[in-house]
CHARMM internal coordinates of N, CA and C (Angstrom, degrees):
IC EDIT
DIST 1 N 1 CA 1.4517
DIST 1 CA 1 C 1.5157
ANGL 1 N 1 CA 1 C 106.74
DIST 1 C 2 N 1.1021
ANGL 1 CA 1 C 2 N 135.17
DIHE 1 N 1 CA 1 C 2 N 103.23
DIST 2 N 2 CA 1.7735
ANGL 1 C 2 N 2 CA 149.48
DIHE 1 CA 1 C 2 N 2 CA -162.56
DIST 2 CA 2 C 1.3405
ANGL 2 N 2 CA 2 C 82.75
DIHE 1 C 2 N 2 CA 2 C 45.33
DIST 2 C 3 N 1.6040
ANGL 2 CA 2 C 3 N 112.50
DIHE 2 N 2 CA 2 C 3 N -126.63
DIST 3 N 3 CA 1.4090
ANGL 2 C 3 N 3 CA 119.64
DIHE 2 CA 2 C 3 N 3 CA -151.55
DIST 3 CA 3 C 1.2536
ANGL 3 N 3 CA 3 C 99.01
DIHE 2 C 3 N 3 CA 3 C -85.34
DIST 3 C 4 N 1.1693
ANGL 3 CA 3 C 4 N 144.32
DIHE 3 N 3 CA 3 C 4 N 29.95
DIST 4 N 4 CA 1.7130
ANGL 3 C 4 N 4 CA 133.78
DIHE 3 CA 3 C 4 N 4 CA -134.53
DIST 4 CA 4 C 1.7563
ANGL 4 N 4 CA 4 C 86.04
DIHE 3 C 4 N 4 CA 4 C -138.72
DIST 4 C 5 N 1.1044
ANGL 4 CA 4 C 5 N 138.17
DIHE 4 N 4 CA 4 C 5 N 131.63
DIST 5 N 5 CA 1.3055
ANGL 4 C 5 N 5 CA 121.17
DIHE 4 CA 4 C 5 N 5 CA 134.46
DIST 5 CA 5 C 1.5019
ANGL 5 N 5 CA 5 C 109.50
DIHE 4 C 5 N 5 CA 5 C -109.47
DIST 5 C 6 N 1.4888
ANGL 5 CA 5 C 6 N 108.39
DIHE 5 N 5 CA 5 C 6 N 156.48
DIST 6 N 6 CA 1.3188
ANGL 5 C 6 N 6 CA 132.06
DIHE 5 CA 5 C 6 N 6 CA -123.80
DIST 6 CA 6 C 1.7340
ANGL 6 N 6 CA 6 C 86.69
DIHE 5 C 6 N 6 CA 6 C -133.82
DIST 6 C 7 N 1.4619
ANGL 6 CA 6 C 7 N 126.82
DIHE 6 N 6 CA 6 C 7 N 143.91
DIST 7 N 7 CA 1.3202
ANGL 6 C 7 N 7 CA 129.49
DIHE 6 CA 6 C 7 N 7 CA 154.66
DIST 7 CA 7 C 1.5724
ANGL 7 N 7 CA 7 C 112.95
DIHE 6 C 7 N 7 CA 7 C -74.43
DIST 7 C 8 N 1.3037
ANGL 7 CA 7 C 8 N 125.51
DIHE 7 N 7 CA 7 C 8 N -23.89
DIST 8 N 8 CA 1.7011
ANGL 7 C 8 N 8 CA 116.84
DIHE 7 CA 7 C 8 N 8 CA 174.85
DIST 8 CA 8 C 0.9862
ANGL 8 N 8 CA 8 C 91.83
DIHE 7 C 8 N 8 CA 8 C -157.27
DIST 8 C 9 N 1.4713
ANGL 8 CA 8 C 9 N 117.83
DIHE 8 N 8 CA 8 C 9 N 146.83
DIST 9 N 9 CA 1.4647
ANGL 8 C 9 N 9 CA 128.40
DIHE 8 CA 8 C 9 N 9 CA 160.24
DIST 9 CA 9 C 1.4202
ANGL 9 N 9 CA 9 C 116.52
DIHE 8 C 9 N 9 CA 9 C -148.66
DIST 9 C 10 N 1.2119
ANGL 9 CA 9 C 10 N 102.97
DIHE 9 N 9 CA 9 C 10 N 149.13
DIST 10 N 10 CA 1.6705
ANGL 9 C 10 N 10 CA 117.97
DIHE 9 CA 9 C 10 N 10 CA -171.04
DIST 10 CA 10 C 1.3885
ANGL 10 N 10 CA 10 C 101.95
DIHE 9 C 10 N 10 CA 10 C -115.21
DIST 10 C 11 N 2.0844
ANGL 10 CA 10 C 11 N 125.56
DIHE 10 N 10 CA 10 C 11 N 59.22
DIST 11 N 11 CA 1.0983
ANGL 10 C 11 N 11 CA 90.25
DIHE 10 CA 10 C 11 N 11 CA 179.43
DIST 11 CA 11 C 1.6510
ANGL 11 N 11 CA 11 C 148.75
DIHE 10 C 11 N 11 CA 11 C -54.89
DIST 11 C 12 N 1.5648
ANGL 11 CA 11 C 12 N 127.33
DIHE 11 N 11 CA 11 C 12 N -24.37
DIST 12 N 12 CA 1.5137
ANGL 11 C 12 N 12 CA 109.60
DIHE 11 CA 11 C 12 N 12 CA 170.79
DIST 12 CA 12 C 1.2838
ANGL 12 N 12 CA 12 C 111.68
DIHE 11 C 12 N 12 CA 12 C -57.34
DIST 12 C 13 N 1.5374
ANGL 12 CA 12 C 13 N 117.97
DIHE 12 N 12 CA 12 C 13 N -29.09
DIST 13 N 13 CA 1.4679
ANGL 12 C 13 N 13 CA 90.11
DIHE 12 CA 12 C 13 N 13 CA -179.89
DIST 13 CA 13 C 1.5383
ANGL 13 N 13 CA 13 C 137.28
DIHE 12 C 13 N 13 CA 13 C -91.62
DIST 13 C 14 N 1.6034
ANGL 13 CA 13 C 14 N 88.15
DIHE 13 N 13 CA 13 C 14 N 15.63
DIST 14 N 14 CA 1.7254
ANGL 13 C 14 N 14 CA 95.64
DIHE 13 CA 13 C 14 N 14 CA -157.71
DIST 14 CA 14 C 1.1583
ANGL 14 N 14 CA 14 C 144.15
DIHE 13 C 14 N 14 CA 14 C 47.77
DIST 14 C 15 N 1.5409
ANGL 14 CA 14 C 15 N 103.16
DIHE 14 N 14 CA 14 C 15 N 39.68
DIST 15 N 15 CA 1.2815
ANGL 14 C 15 N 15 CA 124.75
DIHE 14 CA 14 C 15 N 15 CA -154.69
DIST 15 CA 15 C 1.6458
ANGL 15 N 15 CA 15 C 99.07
DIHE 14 C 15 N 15 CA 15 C -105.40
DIST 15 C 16 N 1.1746
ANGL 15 CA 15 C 16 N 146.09
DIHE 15 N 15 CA 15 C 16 N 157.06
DIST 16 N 16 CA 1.5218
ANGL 15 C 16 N 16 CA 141.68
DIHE 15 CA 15 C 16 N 16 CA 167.98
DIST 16 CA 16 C 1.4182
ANGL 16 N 16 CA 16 C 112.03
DIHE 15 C 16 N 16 CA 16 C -153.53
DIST 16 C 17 N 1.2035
ANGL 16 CA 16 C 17 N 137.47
DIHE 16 N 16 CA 16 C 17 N 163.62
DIST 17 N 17 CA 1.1449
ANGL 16 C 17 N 17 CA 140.57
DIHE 16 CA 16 C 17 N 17 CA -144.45
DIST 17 CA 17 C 1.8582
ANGL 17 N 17 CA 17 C 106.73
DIHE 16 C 17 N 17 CA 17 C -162.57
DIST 17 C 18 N 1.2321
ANGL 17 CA 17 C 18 N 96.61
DIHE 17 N 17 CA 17 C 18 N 125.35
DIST 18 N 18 CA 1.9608
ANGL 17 C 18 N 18 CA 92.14
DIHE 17 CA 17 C 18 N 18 CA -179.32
DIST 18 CA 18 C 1.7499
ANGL 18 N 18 CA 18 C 85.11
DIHE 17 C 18 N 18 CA 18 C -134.17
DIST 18 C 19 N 1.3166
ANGL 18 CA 18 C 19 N 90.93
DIHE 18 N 18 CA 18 C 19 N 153.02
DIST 19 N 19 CA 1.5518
ANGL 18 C 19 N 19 CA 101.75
DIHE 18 CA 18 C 19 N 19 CA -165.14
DIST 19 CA 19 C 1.8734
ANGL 19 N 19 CA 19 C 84.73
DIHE 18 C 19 N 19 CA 19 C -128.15
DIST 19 C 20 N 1.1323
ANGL 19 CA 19 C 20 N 115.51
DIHE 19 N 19 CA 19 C 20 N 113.43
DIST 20 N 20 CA 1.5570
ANGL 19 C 20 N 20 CA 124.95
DIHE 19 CA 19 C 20 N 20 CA -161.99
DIST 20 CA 20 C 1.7760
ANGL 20 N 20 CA 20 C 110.53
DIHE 19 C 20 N 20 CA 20 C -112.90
DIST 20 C 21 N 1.5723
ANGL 20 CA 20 C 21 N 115.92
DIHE 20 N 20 CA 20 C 21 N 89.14
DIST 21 N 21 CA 1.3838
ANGL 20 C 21 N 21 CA 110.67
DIHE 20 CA 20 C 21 N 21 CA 175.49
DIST 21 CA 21 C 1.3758
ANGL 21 N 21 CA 21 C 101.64
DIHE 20 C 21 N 21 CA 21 C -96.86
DIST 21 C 22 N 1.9808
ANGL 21 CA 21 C 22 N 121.09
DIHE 21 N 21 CA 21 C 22 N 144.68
DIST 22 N 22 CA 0.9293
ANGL 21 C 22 N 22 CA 135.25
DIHE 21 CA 21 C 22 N 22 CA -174.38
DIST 22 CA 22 C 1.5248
ANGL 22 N 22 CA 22 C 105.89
DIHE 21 C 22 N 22 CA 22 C -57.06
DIST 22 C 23 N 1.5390
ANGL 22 CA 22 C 23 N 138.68
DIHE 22 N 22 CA 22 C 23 N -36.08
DIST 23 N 23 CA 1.3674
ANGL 22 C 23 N 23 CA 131.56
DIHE 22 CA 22 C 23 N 23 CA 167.66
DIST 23 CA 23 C 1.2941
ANGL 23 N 23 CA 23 C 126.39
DIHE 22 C 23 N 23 CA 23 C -41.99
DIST 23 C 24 N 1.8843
ANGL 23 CA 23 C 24 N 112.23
DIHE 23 N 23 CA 23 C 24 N -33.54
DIST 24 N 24 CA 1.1652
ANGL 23 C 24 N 24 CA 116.81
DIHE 23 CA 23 C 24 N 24 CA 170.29
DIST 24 CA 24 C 1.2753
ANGL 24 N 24 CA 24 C 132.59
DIHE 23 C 24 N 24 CA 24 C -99.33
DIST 24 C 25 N 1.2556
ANGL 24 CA 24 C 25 N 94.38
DIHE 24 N 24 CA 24 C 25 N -25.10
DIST 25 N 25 CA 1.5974
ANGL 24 C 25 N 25 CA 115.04
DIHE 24 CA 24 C 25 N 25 CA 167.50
DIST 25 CA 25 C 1.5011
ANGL 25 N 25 CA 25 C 134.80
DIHE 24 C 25 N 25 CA 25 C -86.26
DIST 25 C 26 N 1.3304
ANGL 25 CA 25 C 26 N 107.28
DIHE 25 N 25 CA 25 C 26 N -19.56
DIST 26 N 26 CA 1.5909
ANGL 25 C 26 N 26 CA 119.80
DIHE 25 CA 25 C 26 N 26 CA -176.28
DIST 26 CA 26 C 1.5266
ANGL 26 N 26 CA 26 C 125.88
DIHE 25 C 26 N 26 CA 26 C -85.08
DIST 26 C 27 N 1.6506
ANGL 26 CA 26 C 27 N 109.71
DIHE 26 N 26 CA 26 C 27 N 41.38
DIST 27 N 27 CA 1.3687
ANGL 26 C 27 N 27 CA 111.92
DIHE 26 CA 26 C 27 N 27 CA -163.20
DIST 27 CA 27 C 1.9135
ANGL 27 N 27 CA 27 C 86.42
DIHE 26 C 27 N 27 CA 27 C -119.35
DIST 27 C 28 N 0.9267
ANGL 27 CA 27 C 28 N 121.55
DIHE 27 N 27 CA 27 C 28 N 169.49
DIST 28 N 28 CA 1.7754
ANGL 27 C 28 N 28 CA 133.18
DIHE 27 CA 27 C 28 N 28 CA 153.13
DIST 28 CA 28 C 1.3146
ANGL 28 N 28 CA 28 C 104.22
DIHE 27 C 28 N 28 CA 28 C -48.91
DIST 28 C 29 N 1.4965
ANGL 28 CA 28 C 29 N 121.95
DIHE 28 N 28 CA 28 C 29 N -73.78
DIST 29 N 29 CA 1.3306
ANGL 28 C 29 N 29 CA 147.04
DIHE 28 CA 28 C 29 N 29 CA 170.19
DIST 29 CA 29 C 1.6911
ANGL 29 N 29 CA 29 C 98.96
DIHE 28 C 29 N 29 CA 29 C -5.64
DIST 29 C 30 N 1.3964
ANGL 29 CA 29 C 30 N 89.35
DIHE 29 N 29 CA 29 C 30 N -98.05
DIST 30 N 30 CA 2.0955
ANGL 29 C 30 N 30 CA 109.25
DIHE 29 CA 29 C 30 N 30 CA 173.40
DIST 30 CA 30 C 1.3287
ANGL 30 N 30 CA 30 C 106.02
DIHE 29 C 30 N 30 CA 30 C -33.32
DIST 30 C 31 N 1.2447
ANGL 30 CA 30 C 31 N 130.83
DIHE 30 N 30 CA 30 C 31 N -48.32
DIST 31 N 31 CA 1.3408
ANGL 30 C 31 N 31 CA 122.60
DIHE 30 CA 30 C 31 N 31 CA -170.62
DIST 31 CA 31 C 1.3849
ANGL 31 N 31 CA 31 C 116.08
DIHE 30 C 31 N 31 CA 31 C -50.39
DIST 31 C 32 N 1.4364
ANGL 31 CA 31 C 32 N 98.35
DIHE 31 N 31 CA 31 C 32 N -52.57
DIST 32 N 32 CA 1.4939
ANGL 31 C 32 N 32 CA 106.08
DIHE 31 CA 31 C 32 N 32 CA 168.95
DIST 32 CA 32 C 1.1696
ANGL 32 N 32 CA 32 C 155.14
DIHE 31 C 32 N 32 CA 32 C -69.39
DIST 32 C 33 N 1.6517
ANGL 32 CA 32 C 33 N 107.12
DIHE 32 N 32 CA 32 C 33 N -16.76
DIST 33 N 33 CA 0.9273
ANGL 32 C 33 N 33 CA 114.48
DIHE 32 CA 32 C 33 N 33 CA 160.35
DIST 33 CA 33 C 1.5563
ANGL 33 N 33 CA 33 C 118.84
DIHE 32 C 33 N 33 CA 33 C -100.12
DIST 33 C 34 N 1.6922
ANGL 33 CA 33 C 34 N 114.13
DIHE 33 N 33 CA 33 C 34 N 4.77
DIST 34 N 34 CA 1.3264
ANGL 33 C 34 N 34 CA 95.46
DIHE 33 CA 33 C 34 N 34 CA 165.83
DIST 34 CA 34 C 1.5339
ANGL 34 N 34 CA 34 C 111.40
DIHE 33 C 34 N 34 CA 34 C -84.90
DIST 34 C 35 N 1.1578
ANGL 34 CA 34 C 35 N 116.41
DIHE 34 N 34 CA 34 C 35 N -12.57
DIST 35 N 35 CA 1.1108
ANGL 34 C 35 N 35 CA 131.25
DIHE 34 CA 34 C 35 N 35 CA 175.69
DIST 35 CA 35 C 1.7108
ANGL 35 N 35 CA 35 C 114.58
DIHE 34 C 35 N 35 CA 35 C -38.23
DIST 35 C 36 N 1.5713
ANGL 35 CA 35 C 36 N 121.70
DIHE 35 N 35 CA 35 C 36 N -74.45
DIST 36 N 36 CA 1.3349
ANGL 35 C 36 N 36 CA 169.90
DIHE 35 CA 35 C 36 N 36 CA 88.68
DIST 36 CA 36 C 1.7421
ANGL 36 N 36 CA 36 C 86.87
DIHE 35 C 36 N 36 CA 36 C 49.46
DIST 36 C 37 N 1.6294
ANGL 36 CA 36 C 37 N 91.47
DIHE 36 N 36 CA 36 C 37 N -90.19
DIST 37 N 37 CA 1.8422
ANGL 36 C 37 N 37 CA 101.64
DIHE 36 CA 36 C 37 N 37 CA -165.33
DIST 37 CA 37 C 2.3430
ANGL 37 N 37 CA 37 C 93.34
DIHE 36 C 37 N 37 CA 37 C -54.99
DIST 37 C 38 N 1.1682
ANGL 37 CA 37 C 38 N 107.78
DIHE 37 N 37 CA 37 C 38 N -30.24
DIST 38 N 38 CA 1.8899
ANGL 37 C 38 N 38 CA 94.96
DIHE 37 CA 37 C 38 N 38 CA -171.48
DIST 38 CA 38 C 1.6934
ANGL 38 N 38 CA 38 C 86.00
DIHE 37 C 38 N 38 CA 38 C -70.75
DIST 38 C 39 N 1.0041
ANGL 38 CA 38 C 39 N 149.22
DIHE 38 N 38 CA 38 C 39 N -60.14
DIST 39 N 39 CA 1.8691
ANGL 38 C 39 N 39 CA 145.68
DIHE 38 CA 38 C 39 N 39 CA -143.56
DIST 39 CA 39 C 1.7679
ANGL 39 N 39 CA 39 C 82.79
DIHE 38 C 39 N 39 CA 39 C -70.56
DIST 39 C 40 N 1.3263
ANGL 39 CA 39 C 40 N 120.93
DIHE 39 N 39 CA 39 C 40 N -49.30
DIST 40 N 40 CA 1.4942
ANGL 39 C 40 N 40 CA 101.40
DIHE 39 CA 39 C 40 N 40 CA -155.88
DIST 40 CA 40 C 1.7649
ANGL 40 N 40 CA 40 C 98.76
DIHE 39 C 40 N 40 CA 40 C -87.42
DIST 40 C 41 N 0.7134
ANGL 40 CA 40 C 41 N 124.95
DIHE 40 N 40 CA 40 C 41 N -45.31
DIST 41 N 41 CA 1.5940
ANGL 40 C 41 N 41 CA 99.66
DIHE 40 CA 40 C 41 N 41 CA 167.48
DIST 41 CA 41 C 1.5417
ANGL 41 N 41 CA 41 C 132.78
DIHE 40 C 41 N 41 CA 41 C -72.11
DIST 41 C 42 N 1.3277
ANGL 41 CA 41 C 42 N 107.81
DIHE 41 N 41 CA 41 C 42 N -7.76
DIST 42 N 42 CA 1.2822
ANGL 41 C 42 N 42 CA 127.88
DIHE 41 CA 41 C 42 N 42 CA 158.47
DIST 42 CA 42 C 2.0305
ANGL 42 N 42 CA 42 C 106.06
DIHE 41 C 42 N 42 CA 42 C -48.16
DIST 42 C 43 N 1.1585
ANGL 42 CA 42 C 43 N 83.53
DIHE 42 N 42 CA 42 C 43 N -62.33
DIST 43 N 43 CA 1.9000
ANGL 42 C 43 N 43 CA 105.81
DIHE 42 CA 42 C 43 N 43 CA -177.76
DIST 43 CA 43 C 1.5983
ANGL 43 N 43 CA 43 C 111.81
DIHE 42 C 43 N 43 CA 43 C -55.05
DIST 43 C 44 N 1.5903
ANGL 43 CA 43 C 44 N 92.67
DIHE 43 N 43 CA 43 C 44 N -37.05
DIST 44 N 44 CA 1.8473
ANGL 43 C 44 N 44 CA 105.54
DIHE 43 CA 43 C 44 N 44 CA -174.32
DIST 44 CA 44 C 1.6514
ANGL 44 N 44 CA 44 C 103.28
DIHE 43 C 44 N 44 CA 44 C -78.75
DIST 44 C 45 N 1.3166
ANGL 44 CA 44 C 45 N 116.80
DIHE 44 N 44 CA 44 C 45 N 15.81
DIST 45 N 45 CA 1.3215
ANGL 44 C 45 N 45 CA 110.41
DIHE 44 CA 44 C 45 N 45 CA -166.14
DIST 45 CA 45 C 1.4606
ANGL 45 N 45 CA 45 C 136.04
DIHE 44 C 45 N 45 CA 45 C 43.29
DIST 45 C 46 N 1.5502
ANGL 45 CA 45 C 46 N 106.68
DIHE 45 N 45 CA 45 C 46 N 49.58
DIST 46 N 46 CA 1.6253
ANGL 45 C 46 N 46 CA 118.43
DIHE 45 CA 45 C 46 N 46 CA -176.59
DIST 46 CA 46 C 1.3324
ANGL 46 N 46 CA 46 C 81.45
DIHE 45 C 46 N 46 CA 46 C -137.01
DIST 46 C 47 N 1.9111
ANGL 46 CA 46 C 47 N 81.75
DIHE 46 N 46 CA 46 C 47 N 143.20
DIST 47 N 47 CA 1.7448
ANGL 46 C 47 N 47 CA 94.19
DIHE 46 CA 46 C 47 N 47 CA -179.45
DIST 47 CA 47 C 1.6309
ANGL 47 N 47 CA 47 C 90.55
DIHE 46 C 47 N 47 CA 47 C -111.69
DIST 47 C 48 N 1.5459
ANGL 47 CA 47 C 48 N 111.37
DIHE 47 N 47 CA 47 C 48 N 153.65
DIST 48 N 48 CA 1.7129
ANGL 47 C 48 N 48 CA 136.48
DIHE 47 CA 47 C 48 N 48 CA -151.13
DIST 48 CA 48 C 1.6293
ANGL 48 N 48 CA 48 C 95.97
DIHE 47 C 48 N 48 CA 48 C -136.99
DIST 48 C 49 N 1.4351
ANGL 48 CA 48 C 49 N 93.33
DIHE 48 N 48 CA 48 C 49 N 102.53
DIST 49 N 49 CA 1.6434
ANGL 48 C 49 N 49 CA 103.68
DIHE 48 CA 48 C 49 N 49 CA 170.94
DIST 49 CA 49 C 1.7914
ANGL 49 N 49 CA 49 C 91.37
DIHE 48 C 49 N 49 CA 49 C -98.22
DIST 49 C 50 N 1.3111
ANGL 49 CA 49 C 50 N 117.17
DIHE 49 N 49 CA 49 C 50 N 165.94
DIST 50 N 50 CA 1.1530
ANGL 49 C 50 N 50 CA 136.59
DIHE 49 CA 49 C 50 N 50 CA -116.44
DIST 50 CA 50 C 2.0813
ANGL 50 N 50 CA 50 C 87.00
DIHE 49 C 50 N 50 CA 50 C -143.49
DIST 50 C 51 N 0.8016
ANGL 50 CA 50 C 51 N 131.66
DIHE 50 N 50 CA 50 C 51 N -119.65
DIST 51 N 51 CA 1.5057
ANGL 50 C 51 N 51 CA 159.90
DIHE 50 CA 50 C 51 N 51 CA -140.88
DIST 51 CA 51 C 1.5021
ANGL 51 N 51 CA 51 C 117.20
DIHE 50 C 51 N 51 CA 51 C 22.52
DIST 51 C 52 N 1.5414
ANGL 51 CA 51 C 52 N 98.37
DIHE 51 N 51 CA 51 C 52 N 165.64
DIST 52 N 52 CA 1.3910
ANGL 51 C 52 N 52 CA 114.67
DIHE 51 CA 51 C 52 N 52 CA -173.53
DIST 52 CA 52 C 1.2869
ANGL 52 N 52 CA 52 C 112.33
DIHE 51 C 52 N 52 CA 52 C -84.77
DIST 52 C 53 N 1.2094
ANGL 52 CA 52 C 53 N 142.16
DIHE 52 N 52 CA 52 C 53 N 140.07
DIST 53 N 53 CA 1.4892
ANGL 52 C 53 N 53 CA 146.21
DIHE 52 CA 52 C 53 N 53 CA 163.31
DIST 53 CA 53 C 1.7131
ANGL 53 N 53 CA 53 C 110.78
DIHE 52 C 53 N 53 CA 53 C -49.82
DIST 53 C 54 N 1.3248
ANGL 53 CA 53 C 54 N 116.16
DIHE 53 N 53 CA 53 C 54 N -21.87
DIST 54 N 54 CA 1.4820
ANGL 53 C 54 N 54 CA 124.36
DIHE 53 CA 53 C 54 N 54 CA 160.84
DIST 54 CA 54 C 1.3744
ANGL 54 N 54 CA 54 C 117.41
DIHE 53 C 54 N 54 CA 54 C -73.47
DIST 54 C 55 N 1.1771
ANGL 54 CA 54 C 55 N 95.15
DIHE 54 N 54 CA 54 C 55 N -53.38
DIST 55 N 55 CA 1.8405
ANGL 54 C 55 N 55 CA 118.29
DIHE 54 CA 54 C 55 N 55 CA 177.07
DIST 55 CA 55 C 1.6338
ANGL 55 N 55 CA 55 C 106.76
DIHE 54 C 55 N 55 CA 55 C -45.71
DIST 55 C 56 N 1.3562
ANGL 55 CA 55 C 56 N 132.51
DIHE 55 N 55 CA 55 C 56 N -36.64
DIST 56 N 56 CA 0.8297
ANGL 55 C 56 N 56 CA 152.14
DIHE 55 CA 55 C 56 N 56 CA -115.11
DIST 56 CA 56 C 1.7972
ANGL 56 N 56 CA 56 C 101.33
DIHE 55 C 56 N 56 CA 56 C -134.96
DIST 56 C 57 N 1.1914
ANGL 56 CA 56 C 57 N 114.59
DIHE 56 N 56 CA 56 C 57 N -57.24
DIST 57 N 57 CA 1.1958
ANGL 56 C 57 N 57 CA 127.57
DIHE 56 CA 56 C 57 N 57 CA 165.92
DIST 57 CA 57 C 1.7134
ANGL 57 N 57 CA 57 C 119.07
DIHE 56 C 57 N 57 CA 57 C -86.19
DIST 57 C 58 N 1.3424
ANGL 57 CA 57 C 58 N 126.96
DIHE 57 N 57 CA 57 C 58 N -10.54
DIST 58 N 58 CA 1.4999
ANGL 57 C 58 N 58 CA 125.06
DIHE 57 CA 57 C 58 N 58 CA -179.62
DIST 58 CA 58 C 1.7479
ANGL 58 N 58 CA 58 C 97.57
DIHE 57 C 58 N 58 CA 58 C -117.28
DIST 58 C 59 N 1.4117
ANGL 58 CA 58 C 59 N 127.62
DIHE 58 N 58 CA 58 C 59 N -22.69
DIST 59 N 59 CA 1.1149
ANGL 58 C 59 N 59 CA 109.05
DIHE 58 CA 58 C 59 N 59 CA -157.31
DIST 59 CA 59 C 2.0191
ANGL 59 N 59 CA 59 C 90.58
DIHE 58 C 59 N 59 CA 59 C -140.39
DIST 59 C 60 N 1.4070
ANGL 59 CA 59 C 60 N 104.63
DIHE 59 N 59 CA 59 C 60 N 70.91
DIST 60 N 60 CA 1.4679
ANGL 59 C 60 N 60 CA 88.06
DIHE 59 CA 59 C 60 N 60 CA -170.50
DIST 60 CA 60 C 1.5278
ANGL 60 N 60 CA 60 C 112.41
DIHE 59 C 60 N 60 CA 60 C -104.60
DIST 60 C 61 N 1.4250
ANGL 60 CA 60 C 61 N 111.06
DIHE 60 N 60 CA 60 C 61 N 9.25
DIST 61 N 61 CA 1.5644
ANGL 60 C 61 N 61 CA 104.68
DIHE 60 CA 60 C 61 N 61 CA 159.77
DIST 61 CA 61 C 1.5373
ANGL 61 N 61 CA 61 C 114.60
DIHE 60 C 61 N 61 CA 61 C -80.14
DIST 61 C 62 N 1.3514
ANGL 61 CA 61 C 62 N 113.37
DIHE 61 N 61 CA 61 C 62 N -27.33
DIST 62 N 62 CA 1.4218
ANGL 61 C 62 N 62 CA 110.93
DIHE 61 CA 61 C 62 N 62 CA 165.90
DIST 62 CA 62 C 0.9062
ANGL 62 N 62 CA 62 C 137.41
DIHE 61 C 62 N 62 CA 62 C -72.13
DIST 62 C 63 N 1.3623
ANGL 62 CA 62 C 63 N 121.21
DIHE 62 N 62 CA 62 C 63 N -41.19
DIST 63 N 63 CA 1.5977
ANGL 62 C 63 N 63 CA 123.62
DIHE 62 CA 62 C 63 N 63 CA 149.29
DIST 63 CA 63 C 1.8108
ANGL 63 N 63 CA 63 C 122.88
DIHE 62 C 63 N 63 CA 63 C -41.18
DIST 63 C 64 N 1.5219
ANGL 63 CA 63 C 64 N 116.09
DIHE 63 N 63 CA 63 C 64 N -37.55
DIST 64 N 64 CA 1.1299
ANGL 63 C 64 N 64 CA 128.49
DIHE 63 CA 63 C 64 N 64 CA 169.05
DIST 64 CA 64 C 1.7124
ANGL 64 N 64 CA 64 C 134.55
DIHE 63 C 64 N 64 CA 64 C -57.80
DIST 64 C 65 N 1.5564
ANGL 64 CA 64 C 65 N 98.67
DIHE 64 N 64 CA 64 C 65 N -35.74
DIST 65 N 65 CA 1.2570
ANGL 64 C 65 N 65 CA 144.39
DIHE 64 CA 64 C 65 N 65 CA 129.61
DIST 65 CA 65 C 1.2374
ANGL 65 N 65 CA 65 C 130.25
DIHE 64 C 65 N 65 CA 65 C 1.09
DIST 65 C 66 N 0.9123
ANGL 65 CA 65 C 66 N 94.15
DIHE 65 N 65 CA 65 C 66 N -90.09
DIST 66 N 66 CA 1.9702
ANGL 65 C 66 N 66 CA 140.43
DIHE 65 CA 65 C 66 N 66 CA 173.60
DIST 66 CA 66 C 1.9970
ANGL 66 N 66 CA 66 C 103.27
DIHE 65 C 66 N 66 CA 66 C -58.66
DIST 66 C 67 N 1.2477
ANGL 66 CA 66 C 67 N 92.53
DIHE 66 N 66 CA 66 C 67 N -59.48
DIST 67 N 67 CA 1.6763
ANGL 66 C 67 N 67 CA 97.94
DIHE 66 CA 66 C 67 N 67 CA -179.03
DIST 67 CA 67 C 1.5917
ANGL 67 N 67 CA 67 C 93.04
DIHE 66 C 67 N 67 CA 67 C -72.16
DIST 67 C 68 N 1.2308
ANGL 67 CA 67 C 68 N 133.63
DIHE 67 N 67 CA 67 C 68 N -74.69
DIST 68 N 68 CA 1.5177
ANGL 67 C 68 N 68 CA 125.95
DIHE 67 CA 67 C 68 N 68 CA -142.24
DIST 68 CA 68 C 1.5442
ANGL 68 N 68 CA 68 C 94.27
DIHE 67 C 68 N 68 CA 68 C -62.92
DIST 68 C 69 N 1.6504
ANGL 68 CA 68 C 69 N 146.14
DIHE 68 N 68 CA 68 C 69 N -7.80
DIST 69 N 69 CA 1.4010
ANGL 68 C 69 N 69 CA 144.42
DIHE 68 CA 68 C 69 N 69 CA -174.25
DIST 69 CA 69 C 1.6254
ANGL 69 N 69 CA 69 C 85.74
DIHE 68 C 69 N 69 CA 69 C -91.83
DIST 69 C 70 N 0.9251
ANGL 69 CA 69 C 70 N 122.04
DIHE 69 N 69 CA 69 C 70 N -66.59
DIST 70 N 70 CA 1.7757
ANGL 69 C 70 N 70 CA 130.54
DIHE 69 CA 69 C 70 N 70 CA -154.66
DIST 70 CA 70 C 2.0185
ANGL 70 N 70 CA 70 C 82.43
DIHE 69 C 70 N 70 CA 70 C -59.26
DIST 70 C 71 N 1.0924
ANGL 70 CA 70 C 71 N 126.72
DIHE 70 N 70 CA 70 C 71 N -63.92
DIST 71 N 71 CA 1.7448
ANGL 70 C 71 N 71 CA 103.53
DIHE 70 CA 70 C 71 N 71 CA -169.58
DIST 71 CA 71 C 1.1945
ANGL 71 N 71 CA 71 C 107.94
DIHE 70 C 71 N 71 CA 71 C -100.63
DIST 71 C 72 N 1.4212
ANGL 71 CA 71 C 72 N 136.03
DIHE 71 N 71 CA 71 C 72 N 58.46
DIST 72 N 72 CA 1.2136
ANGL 71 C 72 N 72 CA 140.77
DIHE 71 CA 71 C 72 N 72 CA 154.72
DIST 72 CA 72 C 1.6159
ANGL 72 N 72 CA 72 C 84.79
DIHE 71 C 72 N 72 CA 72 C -133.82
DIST 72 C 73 N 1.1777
ANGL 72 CA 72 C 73 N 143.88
DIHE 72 N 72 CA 72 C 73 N 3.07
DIST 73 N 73 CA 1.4264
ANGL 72 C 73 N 73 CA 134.78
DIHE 72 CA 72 C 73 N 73 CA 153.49
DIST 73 CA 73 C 1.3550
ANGL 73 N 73 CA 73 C 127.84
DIHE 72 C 73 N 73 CA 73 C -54.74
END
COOR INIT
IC SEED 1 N 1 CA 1 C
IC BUILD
């Protein structure tokens, strides 16, 4: 998505998806730049669902959930 690659994306719906495990994510570093990559596609008019790599693997009807509400919006 621009300079961004993305773990899922729905481009018509402008929908994107980051799948966030604490190994990759749990630094200062990551924080900040996930920070960074959410404002600029925020700006690009794509909305950025979020989940945990736990979230993701223990709870995946909810995550499923979560997506089929956000693009049937």
């Amino acid at each position: 998505m621009g300079r961004y690659e993305v773990d899922a994306l729905w481009p018509e719906q402008r929908l994107a998806v980051e799948i966030d495990s604490f190994g990759c994510h749990g630094s200062r570093r990551a924080f900040e730049e996930d920070r960074v990559r959410d404002a600029e596609l925020k700006a690009a008019k794509v909305a950025l669902l979020r989940f945990t790599w736990r979230r993701l693997t223990r709870h995946p009807e909810a995550v499923a959930a979560t997506l089929g509400r956000e693009l049937a919006g």
